[in-house]
C-alpha atoms as a printed R data frame, in Angstrom:
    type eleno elety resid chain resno       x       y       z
1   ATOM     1    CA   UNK     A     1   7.738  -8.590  12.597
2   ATOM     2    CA   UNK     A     2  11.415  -9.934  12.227
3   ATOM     3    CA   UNK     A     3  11.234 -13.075  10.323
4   ATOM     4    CA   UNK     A     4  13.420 -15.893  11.176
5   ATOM     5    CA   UNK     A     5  13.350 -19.489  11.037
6   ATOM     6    CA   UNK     A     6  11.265 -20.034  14.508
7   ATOM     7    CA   UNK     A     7   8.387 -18.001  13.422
8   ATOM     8    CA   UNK     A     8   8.672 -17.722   9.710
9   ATOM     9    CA   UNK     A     9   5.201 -19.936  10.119
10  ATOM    10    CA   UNK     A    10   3.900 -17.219  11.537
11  ATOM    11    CA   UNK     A    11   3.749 -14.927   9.177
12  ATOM    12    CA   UNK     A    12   0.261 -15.063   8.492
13  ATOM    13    CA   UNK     A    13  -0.741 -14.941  12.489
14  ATOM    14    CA   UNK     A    14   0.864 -11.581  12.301
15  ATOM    15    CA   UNK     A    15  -1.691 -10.410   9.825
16  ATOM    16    CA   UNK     A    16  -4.674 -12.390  12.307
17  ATOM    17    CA   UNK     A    17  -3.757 -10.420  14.884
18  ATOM    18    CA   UNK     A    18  -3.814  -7.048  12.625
19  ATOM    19    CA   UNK     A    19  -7.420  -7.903  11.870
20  ATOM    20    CA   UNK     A    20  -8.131  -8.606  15.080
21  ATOM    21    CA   UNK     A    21  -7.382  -4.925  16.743
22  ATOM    22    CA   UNK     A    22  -8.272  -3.335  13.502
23  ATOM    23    CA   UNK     A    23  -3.931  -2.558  12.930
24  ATOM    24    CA   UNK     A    24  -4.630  -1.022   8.868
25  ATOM    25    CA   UNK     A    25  -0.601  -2.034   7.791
26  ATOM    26    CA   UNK     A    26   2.152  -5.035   8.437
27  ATOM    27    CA   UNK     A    27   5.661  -4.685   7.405
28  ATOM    28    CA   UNK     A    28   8.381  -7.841   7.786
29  ATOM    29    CA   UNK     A    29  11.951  -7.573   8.902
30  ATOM    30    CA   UNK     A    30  14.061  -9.900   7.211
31  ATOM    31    CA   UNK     A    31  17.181 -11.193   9.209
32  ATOM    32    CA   UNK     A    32  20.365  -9.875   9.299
33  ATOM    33    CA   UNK     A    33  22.854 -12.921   9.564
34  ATOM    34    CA   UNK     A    34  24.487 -10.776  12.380
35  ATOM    35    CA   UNK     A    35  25.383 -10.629  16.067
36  ATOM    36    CA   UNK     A    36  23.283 -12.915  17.650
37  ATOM    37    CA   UNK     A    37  21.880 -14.288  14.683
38  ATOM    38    CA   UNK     A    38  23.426 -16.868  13.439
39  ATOM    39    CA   UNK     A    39  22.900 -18.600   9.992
40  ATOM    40    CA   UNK     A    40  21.050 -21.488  11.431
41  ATOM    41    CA   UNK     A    41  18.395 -18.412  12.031
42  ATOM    42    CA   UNK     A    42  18.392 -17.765   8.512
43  ATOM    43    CA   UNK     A    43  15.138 -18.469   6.839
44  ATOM    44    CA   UNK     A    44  15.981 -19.323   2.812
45  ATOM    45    CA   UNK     A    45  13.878 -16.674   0.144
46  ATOM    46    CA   UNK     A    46  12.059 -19.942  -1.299
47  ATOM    47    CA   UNK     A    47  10.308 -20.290   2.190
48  ATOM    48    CA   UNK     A    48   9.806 -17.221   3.045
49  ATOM    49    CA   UNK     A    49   8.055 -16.149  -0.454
50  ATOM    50    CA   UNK     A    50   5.505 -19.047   0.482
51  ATOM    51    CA   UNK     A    51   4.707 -17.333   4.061
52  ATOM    52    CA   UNK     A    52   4.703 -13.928   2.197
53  ATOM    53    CA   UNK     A    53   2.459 -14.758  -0.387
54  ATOM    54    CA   UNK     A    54  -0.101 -16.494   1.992
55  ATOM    55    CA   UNK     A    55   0.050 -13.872   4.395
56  ATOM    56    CA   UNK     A    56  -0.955 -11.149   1.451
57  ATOM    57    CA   UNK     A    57  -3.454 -13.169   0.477
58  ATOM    58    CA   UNK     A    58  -5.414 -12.849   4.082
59  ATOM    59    CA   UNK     A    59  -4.598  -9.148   4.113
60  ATOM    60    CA   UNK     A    60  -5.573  -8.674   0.737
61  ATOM    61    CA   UNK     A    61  -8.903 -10.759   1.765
62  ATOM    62    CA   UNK     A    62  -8.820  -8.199   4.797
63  ATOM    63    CA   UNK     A    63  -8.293  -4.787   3.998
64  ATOM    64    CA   UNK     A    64  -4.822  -5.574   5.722
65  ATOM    65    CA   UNK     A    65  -1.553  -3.475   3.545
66  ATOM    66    CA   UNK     A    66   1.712  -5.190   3.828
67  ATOM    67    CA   UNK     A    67   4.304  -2.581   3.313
68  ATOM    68    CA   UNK     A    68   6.672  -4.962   1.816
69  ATOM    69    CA   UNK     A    69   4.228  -6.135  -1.301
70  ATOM    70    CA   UNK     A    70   3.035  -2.418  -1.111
71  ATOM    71    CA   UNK     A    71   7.115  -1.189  -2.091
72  ATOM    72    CA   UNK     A    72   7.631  -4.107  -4.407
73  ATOM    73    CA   UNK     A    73   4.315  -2.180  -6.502
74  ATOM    74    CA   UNK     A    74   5.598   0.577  -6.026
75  ATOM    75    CA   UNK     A    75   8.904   0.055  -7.653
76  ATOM    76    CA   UNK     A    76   6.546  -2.712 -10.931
77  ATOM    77    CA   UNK     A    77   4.163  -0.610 -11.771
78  ATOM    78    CA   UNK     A    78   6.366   2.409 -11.947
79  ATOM    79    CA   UNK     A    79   6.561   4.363 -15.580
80  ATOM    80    CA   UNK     A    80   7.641   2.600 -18.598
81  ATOM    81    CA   UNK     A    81  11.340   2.672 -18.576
82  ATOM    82    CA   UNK     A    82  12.080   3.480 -14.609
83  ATOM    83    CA   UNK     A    83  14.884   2.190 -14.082
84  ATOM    84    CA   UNK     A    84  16.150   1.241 -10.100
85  ATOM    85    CA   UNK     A    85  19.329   1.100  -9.023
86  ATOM    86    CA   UNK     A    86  20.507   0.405  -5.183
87  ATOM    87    CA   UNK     A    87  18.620   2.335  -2.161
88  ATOM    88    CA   UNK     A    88  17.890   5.981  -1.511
89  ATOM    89    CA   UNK     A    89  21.010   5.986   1.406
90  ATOM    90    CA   UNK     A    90  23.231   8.823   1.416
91  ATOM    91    CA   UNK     A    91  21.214  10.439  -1.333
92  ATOM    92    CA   UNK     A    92  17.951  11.229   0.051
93  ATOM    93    CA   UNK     A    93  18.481  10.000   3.652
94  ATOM    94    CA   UNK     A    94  20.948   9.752   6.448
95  ATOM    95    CA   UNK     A    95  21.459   8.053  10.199
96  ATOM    96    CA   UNK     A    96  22.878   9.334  13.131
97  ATOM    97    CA   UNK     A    97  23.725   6.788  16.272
98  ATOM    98    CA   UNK     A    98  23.536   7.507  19.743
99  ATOM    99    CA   UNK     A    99  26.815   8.589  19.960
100 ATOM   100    CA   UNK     A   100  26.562  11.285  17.188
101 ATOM   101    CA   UNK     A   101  27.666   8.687  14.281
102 ATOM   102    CA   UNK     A   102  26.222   9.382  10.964
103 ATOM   103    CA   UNK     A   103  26.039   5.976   9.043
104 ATOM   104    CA   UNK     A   104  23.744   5.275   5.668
105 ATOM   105    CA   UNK     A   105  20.599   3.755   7.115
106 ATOM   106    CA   UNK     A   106  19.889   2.671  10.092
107 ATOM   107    CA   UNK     A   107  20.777  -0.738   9.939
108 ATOM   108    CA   UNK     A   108  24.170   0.374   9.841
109 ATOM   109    CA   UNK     A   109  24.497   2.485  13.067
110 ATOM   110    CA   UNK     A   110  27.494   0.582  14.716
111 ATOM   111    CA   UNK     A   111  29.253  -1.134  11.535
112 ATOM   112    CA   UNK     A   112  32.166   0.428  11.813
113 ATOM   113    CA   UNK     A   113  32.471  -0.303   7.344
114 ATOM   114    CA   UNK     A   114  29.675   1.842   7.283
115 ATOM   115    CA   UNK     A   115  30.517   5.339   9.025
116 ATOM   116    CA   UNK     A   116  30.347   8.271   7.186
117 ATOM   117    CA   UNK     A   117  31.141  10.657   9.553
118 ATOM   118    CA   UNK     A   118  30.125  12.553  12.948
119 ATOM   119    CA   UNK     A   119  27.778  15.127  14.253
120 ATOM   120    CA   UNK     A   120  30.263  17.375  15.691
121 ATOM   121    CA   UNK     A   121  31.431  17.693  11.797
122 ATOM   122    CA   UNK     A   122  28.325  19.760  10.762
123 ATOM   123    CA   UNK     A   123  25.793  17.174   8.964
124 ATOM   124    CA   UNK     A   124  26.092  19.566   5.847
125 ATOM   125    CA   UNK     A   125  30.105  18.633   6.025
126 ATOM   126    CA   UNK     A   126  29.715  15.022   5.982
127 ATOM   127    CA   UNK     A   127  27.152  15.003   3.138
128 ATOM   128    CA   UNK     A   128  29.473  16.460   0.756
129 ATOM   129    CA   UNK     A   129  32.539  15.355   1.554
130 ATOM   130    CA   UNK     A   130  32.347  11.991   3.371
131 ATOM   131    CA   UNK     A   131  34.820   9.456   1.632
132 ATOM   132    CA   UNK     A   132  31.884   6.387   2.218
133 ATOM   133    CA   UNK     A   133  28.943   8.570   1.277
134 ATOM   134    CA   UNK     A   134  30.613   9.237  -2.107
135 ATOM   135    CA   UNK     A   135  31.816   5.751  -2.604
136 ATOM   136    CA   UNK     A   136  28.515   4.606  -1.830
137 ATOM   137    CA   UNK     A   137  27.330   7.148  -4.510
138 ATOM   138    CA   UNK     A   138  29.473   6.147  -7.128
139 ATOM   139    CA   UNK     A   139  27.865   2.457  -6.831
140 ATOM   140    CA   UNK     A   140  25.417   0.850  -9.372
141 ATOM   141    CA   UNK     A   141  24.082  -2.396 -10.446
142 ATOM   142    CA   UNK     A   142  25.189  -1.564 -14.105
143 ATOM   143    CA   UNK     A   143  28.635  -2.307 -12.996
144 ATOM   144    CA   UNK     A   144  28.078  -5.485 -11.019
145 ATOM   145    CA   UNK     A   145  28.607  -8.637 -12.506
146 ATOM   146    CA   UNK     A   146  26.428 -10.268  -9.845
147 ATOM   147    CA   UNK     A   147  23.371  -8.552 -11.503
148 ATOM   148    CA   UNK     A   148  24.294  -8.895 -15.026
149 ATOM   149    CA   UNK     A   149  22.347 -12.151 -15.431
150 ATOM   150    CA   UNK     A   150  19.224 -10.964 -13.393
151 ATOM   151    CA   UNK     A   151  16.643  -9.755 -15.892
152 ATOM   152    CA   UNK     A   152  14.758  -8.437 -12.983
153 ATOM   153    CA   UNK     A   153  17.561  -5.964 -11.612
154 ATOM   154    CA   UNK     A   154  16.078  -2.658 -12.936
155 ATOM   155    CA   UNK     A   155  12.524  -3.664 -11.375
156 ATOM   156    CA   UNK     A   156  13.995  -4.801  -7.619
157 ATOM   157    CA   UNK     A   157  16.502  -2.468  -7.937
158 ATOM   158    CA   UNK     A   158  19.248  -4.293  -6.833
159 ATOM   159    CA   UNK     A   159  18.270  -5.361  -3.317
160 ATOM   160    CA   UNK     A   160  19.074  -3.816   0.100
161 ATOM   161    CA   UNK     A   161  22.443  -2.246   0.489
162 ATOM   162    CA   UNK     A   162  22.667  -3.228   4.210
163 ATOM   163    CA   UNK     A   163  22.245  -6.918   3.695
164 ATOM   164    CA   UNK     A   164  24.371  -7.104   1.179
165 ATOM   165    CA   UNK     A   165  27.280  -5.322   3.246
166 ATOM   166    CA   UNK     A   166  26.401  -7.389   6.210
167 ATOM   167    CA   UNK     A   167  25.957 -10.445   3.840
168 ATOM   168    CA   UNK     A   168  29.005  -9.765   1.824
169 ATOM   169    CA   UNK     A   169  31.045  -7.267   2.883
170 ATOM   170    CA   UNK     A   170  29.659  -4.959   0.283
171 ATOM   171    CA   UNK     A   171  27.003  -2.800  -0.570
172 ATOM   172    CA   UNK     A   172  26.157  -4.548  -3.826
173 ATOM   173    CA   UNK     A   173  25.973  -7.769  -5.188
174 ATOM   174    CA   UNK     A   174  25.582  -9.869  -1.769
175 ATOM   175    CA   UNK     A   175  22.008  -9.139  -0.717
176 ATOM   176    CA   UNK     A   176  20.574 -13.051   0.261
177 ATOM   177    CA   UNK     A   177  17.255 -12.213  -0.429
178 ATOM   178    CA   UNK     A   178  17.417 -11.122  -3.989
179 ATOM   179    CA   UNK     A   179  15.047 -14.520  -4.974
180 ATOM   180    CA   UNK     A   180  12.596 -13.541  -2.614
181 ATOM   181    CA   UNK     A   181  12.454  -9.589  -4.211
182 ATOM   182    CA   UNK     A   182  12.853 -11.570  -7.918
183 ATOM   183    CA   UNK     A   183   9.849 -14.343  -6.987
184 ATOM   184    CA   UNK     A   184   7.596 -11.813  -5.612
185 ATOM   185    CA   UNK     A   185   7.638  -8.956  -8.039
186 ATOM   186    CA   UNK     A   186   6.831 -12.189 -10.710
187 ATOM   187    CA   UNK     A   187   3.649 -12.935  -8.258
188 ATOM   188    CA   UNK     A   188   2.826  -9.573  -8.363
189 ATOM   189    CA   UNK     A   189   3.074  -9.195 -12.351
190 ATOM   190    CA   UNK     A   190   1.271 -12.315 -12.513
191 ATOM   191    CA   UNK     A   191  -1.557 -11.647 -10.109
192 ATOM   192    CA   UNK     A   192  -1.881  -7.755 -12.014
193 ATOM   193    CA   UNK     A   193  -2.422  -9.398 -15.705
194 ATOM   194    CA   UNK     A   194  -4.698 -12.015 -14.569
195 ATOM   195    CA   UNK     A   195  -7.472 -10.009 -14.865
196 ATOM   196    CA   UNK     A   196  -7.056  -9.927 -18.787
197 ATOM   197    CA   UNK     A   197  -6.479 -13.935 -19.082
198 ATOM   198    CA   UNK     A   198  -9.985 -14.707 -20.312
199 ATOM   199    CA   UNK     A   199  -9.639 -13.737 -23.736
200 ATOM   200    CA   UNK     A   200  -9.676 -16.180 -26.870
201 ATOM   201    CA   UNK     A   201  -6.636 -15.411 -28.436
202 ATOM   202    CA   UNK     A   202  -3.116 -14.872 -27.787
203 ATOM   203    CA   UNK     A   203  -2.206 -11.058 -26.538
204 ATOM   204    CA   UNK     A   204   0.214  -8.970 -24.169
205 ATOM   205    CA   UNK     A   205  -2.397  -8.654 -21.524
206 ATOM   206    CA   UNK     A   206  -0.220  -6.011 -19.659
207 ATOM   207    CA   UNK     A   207   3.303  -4.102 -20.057
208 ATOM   208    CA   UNK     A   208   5.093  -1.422 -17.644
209 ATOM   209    CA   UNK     A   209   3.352   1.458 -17.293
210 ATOM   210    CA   UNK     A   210  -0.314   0.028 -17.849
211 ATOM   211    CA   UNK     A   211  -0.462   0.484 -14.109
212 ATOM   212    CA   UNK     A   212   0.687   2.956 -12.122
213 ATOM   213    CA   UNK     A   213   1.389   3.236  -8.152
214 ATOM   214    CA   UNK     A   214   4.372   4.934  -8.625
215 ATOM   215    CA   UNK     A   215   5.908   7.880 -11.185
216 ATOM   216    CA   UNK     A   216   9.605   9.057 -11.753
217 ATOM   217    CA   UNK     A   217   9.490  12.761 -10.953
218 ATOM   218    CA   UNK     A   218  13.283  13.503 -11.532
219 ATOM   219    CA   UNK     A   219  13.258  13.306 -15.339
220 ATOM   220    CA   UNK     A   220  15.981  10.843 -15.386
221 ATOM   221    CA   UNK     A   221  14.558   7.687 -15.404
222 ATOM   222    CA   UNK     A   222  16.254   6.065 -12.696
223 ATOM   223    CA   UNK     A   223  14.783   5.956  -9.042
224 ATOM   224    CA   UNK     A   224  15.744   4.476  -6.022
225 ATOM   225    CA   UNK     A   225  14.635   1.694  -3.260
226 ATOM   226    CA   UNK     A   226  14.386   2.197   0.518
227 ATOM   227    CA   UNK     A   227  15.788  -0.479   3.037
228 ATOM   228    CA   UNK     A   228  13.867  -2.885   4.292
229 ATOM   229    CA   UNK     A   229  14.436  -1.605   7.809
230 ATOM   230    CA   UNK     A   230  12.524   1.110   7.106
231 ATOM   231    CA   UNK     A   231   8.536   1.593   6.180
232 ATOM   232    CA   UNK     A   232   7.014   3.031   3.461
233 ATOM   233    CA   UNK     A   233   7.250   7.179   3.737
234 ATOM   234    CA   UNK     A   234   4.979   7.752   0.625
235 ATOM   235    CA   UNK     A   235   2.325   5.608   2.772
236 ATOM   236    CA   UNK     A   236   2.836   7.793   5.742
237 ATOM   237    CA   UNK     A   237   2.526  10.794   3.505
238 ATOM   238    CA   UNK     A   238  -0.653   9.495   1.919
239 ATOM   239    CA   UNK     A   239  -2.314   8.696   5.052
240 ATOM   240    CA   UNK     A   240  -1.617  12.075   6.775
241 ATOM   241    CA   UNK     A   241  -2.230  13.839   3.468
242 ATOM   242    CA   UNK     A   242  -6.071  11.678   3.670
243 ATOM   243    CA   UNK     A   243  -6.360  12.859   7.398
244 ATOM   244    CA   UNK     A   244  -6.760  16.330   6.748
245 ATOM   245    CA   UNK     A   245  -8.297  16.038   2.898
246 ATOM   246    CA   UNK     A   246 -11.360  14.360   4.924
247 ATOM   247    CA   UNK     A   247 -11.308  17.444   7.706
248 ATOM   248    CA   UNK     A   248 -11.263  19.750   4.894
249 ATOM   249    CA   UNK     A   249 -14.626  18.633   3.932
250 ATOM   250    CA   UNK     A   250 -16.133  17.329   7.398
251 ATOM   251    CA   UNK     A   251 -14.913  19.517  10.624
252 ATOM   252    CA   UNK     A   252 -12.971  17.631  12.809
253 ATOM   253    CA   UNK     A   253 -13.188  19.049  16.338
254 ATOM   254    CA   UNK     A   254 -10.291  17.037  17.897
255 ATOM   255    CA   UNK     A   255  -7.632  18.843  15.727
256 ATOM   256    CA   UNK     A   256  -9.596  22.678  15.789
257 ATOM   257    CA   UNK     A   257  -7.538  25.562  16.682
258 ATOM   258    CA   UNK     A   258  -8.156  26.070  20.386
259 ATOM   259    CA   UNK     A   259  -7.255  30.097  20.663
260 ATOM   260    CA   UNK     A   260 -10.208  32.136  20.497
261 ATOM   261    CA   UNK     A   261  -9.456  35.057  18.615
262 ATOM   262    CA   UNK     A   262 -11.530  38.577  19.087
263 ATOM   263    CA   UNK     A   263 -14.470  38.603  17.127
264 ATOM   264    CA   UNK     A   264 -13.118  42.269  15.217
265 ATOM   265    CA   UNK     A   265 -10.260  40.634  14.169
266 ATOM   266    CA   UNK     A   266 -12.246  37.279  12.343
267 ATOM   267    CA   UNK     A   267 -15.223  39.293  11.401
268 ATOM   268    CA   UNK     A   268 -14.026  38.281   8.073
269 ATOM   269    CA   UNK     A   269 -14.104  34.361   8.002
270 ATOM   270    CA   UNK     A   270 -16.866  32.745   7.557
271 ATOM   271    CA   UNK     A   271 -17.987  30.354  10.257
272 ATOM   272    CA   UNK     A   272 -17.804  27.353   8.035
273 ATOM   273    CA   UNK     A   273 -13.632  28.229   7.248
274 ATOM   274    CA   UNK     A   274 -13.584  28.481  11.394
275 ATOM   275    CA   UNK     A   275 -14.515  25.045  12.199
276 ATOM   276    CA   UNK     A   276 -12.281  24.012  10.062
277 ATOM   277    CA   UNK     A   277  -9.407  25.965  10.879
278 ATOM   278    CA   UNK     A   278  -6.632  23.274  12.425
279 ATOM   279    CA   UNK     A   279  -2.872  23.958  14.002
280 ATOM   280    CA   UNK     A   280  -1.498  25.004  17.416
281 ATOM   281    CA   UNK     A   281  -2.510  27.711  19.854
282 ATOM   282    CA   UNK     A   282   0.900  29.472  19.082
283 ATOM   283    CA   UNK     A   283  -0.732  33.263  17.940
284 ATOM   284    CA   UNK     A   284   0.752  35.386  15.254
285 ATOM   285    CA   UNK     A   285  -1.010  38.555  17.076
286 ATOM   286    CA   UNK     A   286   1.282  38.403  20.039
287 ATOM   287    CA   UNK     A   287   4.203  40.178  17.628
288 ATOM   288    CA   UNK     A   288   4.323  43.336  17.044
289 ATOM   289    CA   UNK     A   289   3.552  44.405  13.258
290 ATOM   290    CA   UNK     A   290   6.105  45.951  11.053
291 ATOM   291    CA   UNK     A   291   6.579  46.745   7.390
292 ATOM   292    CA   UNK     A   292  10.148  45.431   7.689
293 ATOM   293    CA   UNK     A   293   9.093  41.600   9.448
294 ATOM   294    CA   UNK     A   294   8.464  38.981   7.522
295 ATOM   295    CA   UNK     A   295   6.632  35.867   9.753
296 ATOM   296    CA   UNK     A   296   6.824  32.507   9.108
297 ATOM   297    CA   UNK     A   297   4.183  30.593  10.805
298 ATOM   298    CA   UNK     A   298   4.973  26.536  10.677
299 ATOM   299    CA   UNK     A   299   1.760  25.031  11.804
């Protein structure tokens, strides 16, 4: 849903409806001051937190995920001392436009600020020597003064480098919804260590780390966001990585191999491995074997 101010009210209705046709995830859009949209569209991050929060609160009650409380946990309840700074754009990700345009994110595709390169220049050539990838590389919050009195900046990471550029005419420092990424990673803090509240004396009842829904894996401490105009991958991972952990252990006939081998050459495999053997109908037997190929099967 893109959230602006004639259906910011409607925030919650979104999640209704999810309910309703049994949709599992929600994920907002929040307006680019852009284009058609004019500031009088804007919706301010007070108001919107309000919608935000009530609309978690009937997807929480629901089984409902909304991606955008879902990547603020991510990011909270990371490992003691993980450290975010600015978006995973033109490190771990890339967008090409219709006409063969390679920009950050996709947000971007048409801001002429924002081009990094094109197509025809091999992709590998603009990732390693575009001028605006590596000034967008050489970024961080560290450096901005706009951050310097946020003491949530390492937990939200500095907010989303395309509404800041379209915001500000930069990709840090000008993102308008920076109270809306401070307020609800508080809510979220707040509503985690609630659960330790009932005790009759004064304690921490919970510091980074204690939970965890997301680790640092690069040994460096520092990780990076995603931009809002995009969804949660490690969700998508997850739920494709659940889809076949559950066929391992109960055969799923909609996804079974459909080639029927001969029975000398699967004499081998036990029928319970064969009803759960999953992929295409492309067959490795239709090559002819040699000692000197090497077959790579992507299924």
């Amino acid at each position: 849903m893109a959230v602006h101010s004639e259906n910011v009210a409607q925030m919650r209705d979104i999640v209704d409806t999810a309910v309703k046709y049994n949709i599992s995830e929600v994920h907002y859009l929040w307006l680019f001051v852009t284009g058609n949209a004019d500031s009088q569209m804007f919706v301010p991050p007070k108001t919107l937190y309000h919608h935000l929060v009530e609309a978690e609160n009937t997807a929480t009650a629901n089984g409902i995920i909304i991606d955008n409380i879902r990547n603020m946990e991510s990011q909270i309840f990371s490992s003691s001392g993980t450290r975010y700074d600015l978006g995973n754009a033109g490190w771990e990700s890339l967008a090409i436009g219709p006409d063969g345009s390679i920009y950050p994110t996709p947000a971007l595709i048409g801001n002429a600020q924002a081009l990094c390169g094109h197509i025809n220049e091999g992709i590998e050539k603009v990732w390693h020597k575009s001028p605006e990838l590596s000034r967008l590389r050489s970024l961080s919050i560290v450096e901005n003064e706009n951050y310097m009195k946020n003491p949530m900046k390492f937990l939200i990471g500095g907010g989303d480098i395309d509404h800041s550029l379209y915001a500000g005419g930069s990709y840090v420092g000008f993102d308008p919804y920076i109270d809306l990424y401070n307020m609800t990673a508080l809510w979220l803090i707040t509503r985690a260590a609630a659960s330790g509240m009932n005790t009759p004396y004064p304690r921490i009842l919970m510091k980074m780390g204690d939970r965890l829904l997301q680790c640092d894996h690069n040994g460096t401490g520092v990780a990076l966001t995603h931009s809002n105009c995009v969804l949660n991958v490690s969700s998508t991972r997850q739920i494709v990585g659940n889809f076949y952990s559950e066929a391992a252990i109960d055969p799923n006939t909609d996804i079974a191999n459909p080639v029927c081998y001969p029975e000398s050459e699967i004499s081998h495999i036990p029928n319970s491995a064969r009803i759960r053997s999953y992929g295409d109908d492309q067959r490795s037997d239709i090559f002819s074997s040699c000692e000197w190929y090497s077959l790579l099967d992507f299924r």
